[in-house]
C-alpha positions as CSV (number, residue, x, y, z in Angstrom):
1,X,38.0,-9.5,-18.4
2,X,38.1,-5.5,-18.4
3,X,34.3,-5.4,-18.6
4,X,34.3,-7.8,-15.7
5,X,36.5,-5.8,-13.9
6,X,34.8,-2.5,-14.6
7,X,31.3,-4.0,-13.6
8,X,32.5,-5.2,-10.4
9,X,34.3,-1.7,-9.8
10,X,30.9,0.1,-10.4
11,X,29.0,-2.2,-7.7
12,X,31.7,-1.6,-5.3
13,X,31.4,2.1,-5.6
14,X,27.9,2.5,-5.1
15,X,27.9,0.0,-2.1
16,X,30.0,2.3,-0.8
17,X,28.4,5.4,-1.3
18,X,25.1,4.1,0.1
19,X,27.1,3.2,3.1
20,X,28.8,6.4,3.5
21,X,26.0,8.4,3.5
22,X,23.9,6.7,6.0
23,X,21.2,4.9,3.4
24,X,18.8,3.2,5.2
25,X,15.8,0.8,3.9
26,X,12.0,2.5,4.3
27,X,11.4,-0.5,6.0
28,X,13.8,0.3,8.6
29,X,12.1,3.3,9.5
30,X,8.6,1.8,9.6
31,X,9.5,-1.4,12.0
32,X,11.3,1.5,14.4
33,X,7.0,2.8,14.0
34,X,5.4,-0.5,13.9
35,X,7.5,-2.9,15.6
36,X,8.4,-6.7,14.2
37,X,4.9,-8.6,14.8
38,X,1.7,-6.8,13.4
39,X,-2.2,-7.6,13.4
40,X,-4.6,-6.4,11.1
41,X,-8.5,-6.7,11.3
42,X,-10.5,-5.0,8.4
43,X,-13.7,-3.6,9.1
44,X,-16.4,-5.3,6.9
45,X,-18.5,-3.0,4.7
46,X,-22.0,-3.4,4.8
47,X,-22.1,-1.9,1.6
48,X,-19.4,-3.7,-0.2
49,X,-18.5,-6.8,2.1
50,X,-16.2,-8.9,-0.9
51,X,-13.6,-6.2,-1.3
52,X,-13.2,-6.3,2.6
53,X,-11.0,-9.7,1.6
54,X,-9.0,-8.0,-1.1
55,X,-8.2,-5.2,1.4
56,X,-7.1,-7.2,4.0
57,X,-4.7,-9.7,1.7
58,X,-3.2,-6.7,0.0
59,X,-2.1,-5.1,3.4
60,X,-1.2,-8.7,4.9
61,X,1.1,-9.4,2.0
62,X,2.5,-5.3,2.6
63,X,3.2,-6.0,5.7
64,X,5.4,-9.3,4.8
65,X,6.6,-7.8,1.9
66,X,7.8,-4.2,2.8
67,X,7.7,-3.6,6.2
68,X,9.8,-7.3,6.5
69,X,7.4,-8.0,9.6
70,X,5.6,-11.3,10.7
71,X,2.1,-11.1,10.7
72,X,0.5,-12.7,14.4
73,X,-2.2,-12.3,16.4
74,X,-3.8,-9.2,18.7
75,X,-2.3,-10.5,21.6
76,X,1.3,-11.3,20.4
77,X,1.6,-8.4,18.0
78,X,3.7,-5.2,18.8
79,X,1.4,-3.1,16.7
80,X,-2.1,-3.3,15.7
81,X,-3.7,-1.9,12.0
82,X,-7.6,-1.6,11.6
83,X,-8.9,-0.5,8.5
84,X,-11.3,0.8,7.1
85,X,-13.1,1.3,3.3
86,X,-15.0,4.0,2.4
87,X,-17.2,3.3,-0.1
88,X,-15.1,2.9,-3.7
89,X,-16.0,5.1,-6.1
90,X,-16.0,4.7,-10.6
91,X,-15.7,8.1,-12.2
92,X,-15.6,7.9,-16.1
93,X,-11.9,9.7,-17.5
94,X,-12.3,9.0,-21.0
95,X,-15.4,8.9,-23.3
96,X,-15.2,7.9,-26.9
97,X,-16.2,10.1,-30.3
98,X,-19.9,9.2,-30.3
99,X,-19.8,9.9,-26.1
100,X,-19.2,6.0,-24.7
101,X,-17.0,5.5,-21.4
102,X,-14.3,4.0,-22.2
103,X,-12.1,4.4,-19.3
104,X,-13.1,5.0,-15.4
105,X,-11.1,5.8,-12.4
106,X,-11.4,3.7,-9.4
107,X,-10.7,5.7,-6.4
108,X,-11.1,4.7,-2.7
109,X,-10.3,5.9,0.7
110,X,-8.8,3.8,3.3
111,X,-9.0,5.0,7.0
112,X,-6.1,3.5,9.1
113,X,-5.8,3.4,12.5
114,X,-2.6,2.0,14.4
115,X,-2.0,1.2,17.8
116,X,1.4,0.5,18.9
117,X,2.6,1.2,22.9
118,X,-0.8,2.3,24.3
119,X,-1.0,5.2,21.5
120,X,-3.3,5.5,18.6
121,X,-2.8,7.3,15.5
122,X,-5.3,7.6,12.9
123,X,-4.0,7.7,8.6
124,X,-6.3,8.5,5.7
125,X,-4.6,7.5,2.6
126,X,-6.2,7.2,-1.3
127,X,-5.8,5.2,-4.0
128,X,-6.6,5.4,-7.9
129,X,-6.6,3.1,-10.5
130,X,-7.5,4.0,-14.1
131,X,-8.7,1.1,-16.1
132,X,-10.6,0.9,-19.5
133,X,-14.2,-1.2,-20.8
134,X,-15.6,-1.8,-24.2
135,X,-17.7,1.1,-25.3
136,X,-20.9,1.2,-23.9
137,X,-20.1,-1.9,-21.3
138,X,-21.4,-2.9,-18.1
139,X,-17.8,-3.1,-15.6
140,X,-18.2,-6.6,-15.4
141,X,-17.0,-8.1,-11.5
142,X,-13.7,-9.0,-12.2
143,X,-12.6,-5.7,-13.6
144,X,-14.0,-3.6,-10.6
145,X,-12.1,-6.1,-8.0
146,X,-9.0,-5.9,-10.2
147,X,-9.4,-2.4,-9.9
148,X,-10.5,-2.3,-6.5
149,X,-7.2,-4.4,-5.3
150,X,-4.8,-2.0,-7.9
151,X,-6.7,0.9,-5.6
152,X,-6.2,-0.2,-2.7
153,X,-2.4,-1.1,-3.3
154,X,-1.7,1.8,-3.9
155,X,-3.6,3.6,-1.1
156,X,-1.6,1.1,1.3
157,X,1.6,2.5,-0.2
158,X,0.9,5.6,0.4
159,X,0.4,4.5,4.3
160,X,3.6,3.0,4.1
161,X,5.2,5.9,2.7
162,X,3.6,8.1,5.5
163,X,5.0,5.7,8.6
164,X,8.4,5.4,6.8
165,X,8.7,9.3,6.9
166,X,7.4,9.3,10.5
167,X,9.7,6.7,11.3
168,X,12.5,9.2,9.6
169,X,11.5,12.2,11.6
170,X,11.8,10.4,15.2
171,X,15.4,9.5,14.2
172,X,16.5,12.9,13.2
């Protein structure tokens, strides 16, 4: 009963003190940037034209997940994304005693460009992921896409991260 009551005290108190001192969700801040209904279209790379998919789903489910927007078309949307790859690049990070890679670095650029009320604003955000292989192994396909969408999750986040802050600075 004490342990219940003491749990339930703790809760309370730091409800409280996130409501006191203003706290407000990220996501808050990126809708004020973005609006509630955004479209994306991913520019296909000649080079690479299958990751163009895994780009596109990872920022689709971003956009659900952390902004808390719908996704809809051009026409209906309040903001637009378009993206853009540059080509992914493997650098090996780790090499074995008798000189095998053992470990790479994915690393990718994504080139961002929203529109929202008749202005455009362009973001360039990276992405890493470090992932290992057998000595002496060929990176089969499904460990560069694995690494490609952990890349390009984290390059998304950090275009997240940039319109929350933006979002932050208009309100201040």
């Amino acid at each position: 009963m004490y342990l219940r009551a003491m749990q339930i005290t703790i809760i309370a108190t730091v409800v409280v003190l996130f409501i006191a001192c203003g706290y407000k969700p990220s996501s808050k801040f990126s809708r004020d940037i973005l609006g509630e209904k955004i479209s994306t279209s991913v520019k296909i790379s000649a080079q690479d034209p299958a990751n163009t998919v895994i780009i596109k789903d990872a920022i689709d489910k971003a956009i659900v997940e952390v902004f808390r927007a719908s996704l809809t078309d051009r026409v209906h949307s309040d903001a637009h994304l378009i993206l853009n790859i540059e080509n992914p690049r493997y650098t090996p990070v780790q090499y074995n005693v008798n000189g095998y890679v053992i470990a790479y670095r994915m690393s990718l650029v994504l080139n961002i460009t929203r529109y929202h009320n008749g202005i455009s604003k362009k973001y360039r955000t990276r992405g890493t992921y470090d992932f290992s292989v057998a000595p002496n192994a060929v990176v089969t396909d499904q460990e560069r896409f694995e690494a490609i969408k952990n890349s390009a999750q984290k390059a998304i986040q950090s275009f997240i991260a940039k319109v929350s802050a933006e979002g932050a600075r208009s309100k201040e």
